[in-house]
N, C-alpha and C positions, 0 to 999 in steps of 0.2 A: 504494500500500500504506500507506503513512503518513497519507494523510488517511483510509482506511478505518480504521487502527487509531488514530486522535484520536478520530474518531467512538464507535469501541467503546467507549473509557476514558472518554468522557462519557457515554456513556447505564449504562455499568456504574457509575459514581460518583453520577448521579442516581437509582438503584437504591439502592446505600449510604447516599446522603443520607438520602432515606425510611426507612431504618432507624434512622436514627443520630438522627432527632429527639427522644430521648428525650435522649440525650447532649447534643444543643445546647441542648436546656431546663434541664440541670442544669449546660453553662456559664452560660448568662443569669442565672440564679438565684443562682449564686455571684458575681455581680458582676463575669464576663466581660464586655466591650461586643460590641457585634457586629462591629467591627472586628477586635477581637482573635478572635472566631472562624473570621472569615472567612480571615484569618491563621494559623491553626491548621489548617485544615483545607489550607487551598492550600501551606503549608508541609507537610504530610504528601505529599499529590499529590508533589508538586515531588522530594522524595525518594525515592518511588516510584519514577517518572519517569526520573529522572537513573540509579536503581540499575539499572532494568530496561534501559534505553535505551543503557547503557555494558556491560553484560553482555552486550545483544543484539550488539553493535558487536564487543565481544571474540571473541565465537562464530564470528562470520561472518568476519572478521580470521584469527582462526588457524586454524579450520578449512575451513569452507563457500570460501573465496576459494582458496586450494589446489586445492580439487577444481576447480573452473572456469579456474584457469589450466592446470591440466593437462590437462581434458579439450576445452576451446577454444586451446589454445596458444598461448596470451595472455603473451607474455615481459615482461609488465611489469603493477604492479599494479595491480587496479580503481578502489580509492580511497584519496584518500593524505588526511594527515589534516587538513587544509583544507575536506574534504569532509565529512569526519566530525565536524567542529563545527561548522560551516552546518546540517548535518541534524541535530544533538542541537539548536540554537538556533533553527529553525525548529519543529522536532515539539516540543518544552517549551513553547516559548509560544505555539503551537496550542494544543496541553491544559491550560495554565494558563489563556487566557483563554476558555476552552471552560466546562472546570472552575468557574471563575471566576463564571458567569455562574450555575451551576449552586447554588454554594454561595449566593451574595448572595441567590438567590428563595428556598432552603430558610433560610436564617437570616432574613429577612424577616417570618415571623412571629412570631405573640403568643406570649408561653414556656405560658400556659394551652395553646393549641389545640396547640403542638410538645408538649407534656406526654401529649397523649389519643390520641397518635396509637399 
């Protein structure tokens, strides 16, 4: 499930990219480097990321894990939180350097041709 939903948030973010080239033309313009966009933009991800990713984890935590110990009578819990920082640190830096890969081709070009798009 995890590498299918990495996969999703890259091909959905290289979707957003190609929107957003007007916005990377008007960093480059203002004297952004592409460093600092690239930086921008994987700091946004990264926030995402961590919001939705510690949300999902709470859901499942107090609610969804409940129902399964009840209805498999499971007297002990699923995942204790050792487990649950390996897979936020594992799934992050899957789609950061997913992401990653994504931002660096779409900031790669000329601010003219990211302009016309």
């Amino acid at each position: 499930i995890g590498v299918i939903t990495t996969l999703d948030t890259i091909l959905v973010y290289n979707y957003l990219m190609k929107k957003r080239q007007k916005q990377m033309a008007v960093f480059g313009i203002t004297g952004a480097s592409r460093l600092q966009q690239i930086l921008t933009c994987e700091t946004e991800i990264l926030l995402i990321t961590l919001v939705t990713t510690i949300g999902g984890f709470a859901v499942f935590k107090l609610v969804i894990e409940d129902v399964l110990l009840n209805v498999y009578e499971i007297g002990m819990p699923i995942f204790n939180s050792r487990v649950y920082a390996i897979m936020l640190g594992v799934y992050t830096g899957c789609i950061l350097l997913g992401t990653g890969v994504v931002v660096i081709v779409n900031t790669g070009k000329k601010l003219l041709d990211m302009r016309r798009c």
